[in-house]
C-alpha positions as CSV (number, residue, x, y, z in Angstrom):
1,X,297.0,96.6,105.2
2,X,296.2,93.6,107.6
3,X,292.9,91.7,106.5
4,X,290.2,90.9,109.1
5,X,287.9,87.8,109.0
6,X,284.3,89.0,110.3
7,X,282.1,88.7,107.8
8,X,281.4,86.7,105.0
9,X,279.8,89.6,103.2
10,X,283.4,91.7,103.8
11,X,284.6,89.4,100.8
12,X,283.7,88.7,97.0
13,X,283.7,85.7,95.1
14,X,287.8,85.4,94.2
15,X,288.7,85.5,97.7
16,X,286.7,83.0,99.0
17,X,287.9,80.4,96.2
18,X,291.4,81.5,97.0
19,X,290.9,80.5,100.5
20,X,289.0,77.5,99.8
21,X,292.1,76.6,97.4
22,X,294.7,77.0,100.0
23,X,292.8,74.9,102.2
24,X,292.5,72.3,100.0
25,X,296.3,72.4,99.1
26,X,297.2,72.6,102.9
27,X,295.2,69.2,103.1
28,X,296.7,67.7,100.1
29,X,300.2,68.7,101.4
30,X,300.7,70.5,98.0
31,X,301.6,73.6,100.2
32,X,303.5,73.7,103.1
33,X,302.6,76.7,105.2
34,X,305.2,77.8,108.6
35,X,303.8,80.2,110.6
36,X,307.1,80.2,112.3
37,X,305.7,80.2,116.3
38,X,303.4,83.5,115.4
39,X,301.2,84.1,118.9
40,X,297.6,83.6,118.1
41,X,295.1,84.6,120.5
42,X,292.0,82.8,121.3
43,X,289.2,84.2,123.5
44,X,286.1,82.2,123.8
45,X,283.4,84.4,125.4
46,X,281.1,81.6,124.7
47,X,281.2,77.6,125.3
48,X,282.7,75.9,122.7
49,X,284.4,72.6,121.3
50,X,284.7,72.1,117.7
51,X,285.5,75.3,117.0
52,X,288.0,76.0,119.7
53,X,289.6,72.3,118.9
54,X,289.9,72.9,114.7
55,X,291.6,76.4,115.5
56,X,294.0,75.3,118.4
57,X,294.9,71.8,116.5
58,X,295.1,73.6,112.9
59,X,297.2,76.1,114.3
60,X,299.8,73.4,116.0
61,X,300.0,71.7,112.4
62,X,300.5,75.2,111.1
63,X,303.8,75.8,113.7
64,X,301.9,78.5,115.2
65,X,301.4,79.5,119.0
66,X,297.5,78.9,120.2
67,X,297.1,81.1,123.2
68,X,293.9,80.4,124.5
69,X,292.6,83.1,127.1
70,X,290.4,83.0,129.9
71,X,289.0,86.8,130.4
72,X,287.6,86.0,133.4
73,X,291.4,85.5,134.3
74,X,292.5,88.8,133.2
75,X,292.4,92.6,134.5
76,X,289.1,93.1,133.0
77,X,287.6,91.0,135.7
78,X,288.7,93.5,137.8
79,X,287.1,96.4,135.8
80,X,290.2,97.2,133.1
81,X,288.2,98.1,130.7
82,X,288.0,96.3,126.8
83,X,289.7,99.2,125.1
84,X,293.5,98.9,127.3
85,X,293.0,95.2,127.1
86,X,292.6,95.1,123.6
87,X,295.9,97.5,123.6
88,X,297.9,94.9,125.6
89,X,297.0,92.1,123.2
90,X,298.1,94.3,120.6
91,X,301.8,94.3,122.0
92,X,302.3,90.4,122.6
93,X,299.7,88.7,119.6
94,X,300.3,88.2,116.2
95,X,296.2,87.3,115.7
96,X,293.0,87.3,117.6
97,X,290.3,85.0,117.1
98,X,287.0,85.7,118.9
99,X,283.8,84.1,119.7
100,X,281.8,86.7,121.9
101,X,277.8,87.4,122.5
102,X,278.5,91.1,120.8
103,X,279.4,91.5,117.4
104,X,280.6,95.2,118.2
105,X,283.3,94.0,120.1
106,X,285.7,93.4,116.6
107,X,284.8,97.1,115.7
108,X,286.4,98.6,119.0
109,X,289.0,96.1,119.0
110,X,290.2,96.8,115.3
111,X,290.5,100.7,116.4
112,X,293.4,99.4,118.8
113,X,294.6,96.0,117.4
114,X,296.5,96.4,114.4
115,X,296.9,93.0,113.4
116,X,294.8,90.3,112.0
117,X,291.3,89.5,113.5
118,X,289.5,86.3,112.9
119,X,285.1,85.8,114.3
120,X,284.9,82.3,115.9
121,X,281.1,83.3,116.3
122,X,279.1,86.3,117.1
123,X,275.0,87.1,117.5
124,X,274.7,88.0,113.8
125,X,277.9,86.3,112.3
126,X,279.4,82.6,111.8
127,X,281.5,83.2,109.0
128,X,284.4,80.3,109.9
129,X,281.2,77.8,109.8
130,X,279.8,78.2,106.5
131,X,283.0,78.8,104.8
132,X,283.5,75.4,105.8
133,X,280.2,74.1,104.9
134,X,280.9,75.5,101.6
135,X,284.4,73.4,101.3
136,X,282.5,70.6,102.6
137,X,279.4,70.6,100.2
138,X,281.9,71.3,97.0
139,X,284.1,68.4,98.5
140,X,280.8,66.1,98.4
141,X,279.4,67.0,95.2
142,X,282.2,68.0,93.0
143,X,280.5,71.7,92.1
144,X,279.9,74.6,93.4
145,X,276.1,75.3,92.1
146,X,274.2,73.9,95.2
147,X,270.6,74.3,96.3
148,X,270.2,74.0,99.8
149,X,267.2,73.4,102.2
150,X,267.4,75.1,105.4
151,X,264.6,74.1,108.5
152,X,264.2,76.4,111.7
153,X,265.4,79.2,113.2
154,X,266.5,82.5,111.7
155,X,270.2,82.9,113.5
156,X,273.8,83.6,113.1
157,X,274.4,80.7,110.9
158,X,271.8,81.1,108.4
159,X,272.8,84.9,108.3
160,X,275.9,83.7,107.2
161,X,274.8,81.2,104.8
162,X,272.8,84.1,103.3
163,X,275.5,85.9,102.8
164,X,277.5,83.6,100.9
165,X,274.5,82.7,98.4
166,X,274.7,86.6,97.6
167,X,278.7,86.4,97.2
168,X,279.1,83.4,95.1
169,X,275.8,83.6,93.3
170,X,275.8,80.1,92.6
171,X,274.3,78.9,96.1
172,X,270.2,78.8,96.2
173,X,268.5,78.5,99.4
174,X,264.9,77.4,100.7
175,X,264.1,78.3,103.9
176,X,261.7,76.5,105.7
177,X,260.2,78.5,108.7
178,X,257.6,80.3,110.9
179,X,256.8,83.5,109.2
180,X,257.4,85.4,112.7
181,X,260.8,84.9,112.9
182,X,262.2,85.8,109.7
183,X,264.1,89.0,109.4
184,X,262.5,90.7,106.4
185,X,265.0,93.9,106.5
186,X,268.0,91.1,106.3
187,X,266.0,89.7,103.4
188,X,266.2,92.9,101.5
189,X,269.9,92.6,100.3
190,X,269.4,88.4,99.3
191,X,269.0,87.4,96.0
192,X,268.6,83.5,95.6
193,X,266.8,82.8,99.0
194,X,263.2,82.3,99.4
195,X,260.9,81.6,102.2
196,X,258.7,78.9,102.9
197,X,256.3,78.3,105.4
198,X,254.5,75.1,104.0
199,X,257.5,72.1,103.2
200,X,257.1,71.1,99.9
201,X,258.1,67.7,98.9
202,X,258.7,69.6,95.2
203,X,261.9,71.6,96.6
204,X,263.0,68.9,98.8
205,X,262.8,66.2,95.9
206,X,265.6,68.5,93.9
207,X,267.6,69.8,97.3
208,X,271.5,69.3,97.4
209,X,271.4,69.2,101.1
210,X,269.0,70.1,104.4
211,X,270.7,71.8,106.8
212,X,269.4,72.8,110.5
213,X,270.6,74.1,113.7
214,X,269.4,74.3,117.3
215,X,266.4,76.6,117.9
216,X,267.7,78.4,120.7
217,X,270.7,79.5,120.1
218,X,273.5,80.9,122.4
219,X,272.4,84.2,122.6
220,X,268.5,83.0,123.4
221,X,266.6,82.7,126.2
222,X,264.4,79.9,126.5
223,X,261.2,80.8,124.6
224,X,259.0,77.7,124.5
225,X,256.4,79.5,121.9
226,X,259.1,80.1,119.8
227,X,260.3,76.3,119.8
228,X,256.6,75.5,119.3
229,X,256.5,77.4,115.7
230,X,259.7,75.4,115.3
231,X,258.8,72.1,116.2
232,X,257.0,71.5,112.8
233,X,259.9,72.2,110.5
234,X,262.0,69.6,112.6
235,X,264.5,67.4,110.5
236,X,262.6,64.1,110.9
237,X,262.6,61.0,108.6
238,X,259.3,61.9,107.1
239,X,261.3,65.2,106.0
240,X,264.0,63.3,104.4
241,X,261.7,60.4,102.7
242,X,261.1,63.5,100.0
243,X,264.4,63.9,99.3
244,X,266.6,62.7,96.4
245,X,269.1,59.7,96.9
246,X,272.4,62.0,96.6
247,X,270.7,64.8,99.7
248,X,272.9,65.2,102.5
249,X,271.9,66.1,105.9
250,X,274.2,68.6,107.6
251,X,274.2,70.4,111.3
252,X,276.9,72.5,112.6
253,X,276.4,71.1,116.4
254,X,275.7,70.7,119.0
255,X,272.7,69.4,118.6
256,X,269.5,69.2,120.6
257,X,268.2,65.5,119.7
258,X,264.5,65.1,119.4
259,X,264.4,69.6,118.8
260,X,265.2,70.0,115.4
261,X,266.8,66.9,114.3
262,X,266.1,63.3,115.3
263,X,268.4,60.8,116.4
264,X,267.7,58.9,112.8
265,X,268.6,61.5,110.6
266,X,271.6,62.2,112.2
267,X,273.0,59.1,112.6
268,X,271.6,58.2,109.0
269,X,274.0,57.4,105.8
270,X,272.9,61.1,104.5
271,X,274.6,63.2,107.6
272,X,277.8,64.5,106.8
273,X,277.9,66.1,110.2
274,X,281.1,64.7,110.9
275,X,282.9,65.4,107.9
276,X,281.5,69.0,108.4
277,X,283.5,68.8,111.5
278,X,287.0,67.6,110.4
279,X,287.1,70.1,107.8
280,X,286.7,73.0,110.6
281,X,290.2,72.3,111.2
282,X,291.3,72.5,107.3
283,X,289.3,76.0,106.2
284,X,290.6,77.6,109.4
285,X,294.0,76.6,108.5
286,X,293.4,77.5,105.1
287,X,291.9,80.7,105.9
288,X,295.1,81.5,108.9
289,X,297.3,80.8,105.6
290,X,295.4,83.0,103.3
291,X,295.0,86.1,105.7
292,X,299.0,86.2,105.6
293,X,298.9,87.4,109.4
């Protein structure tokens, strides 16, 4: 049976390592993987660089077919609906990677595409960005026990982080908040993660790494009492003066300069963010490889 890719919660401990091997033996050029000119589909419902760059580029280097599609160039712009396009992709793609608004959407497209399907992003899900964070954060430190700090909004990405602190069980996380937007009924199914609406210079003395992301996300509207909560637990250089000489500072990007992260701590000898970046490209590839599609 074909795997899917939606969720990091879908998988357990083993398979993420297995993934995170292959990458790494992709990148070493200990394994040499041909995809042998399989057509992989990539529909980006929503704006995006880094990861529509890593999949296209990784999939080229993997002698794979990127097929990037433009909806609002095909029939469903003209009212076919999502269920007979889905059916057409299923007779000329080997993959589909998605980034949409709707996380729904890979439920009724895996009743009608057979094959492999990857999430490149959805409201509640950024499973491609973590698992690279991950890879990135064992790649810094040399282990896979990490205690993370994480500052501002309750989204897709911390969702996902969540969810592989509960799937390795090695991962502990602080988050560092406004008690209004945390999602208490997502909470209920963590076990190392803990809220905190006051930052303590105690946790962030003996944090790994403090990691961000915008406070309105894709899927937002503006709400400027929202990014008033948010504007105190903004990645500043009084935040990092707590923290320990080996902390990293990581953001998945874009970022809104001067919102939740300041132009000194980004550019600062503790971001990673760029590294974070390159090795988009090698988990994807490693995680194309592993999926077998």
């Amino acid at each position: 049976m074909h795997k899917n890719f939606l969720n990091i919660s879908d998988f357990n401990k083993k398979d993420l390592e297995e993934i995170l091997e292959t990458a790494n033996r992709i990148e070493n050029k200990s394994l040499d993987i041909d995809l042998n000119k399989k057509k992989i589909g990539l529909i980006f419902e929503k704006p995006s660089t880094r990861t529509r760059l890593s999949f296209i580029s990784g999939i080229h280097e993997l002698s794979g077919i990127p097929i990037e599609i433009d909806t609002k160039n095909l029939n469903l712009s003209r009212n076919e609906s999502f269920i007979d396009t889905v059916k057409m992709f299923n007779l000329y793609l080997d993959c589909i990677i998605l980034r949409t608004n709707d996380h729904n959407k890979f439920s009724i497209m895996n009743s009608y595409f057979d094959k492999t399907i990857i999430n490149a992003l959805s409201d509640v899900s950024h499973p491609c960005q973590i698992l690279s964070d991950y890879y990135t954060l064992i790649e810094t430190f040399d282990r896979k026990e990490l205690d993370i700090c994480w500052f501002g909004d309750f989204n897709n990405v911390l969702y996902s982080l969540i969810d592989l602190s509960n799937v390795t069980g090695s991962i502990k996380i602080n988050i560092f908040t406004d008690e209004s937007l945390v999602n208490r009924n997502f909470l209920k199914k963590a076990n190392n993660v803990h809220i905190n609406n006051e930052i303590s210079k105690d946790i962030l003395s003996k944090t790994d790494c403090v990691m961000t992301d915008v406070f309105t996300s894709m899927n937002d509207n503006f709400d400027q009492n929202k990014k008033n909560k948010l504007m105190q637990y903004q990645v500043n250089s009084e935040i990092m003066k707590h923290t320990n000489n080996q902390t990293v500072f990581m953001h998945c990007l874009p970022a809104n300069i001067g919102e939740e992260v300041t132009e000194e701590v980004i550019t600062s000898s503790k971001s990673i963010v760029l590294k974070q970046a390159y090795n988009r490209k090698v988990i994807q590839k490693g995680l194309i490889s592993w999926l077998n599609i």
